[in-house]
N, C-alpha and C positions, 0 to 999 in steps of 0.2 A: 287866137294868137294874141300874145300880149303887146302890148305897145313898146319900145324900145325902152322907154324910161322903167316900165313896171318891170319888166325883165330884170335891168340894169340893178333897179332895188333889190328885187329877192335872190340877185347875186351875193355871196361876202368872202369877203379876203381872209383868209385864214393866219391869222396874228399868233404869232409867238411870241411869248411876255419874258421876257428877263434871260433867255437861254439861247445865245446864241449860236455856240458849237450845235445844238438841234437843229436851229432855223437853219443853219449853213446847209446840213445835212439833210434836211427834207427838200431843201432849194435842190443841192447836188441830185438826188435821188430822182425826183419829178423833171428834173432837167429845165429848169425854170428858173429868171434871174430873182435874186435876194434882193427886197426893198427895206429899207432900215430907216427907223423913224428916230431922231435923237432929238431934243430941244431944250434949253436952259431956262432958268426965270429970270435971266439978267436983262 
């Protein structure tokens, strides 16, 4: 059995790059909420 952290590692989030009517739709589908990353260089 692995330890909580190594588990936690060889877990990953599945990111969708640039397309959000997709993410929306795989979020709707899987019935799971949308996490949206935005950030500026200001």
């Amino acid at each position: 059995m692995l330890p909580l952290a190594a588990a936690l590692a060889l877990a990953s989030l599945p990111f969708v790059h640039d397309d959000y009517p997709a993410a929306l739709a795989r979020a709707r589908t899987r019935e799971v909420p949308l996490f949206v990353e935005v950030w500026a260089p200001w």
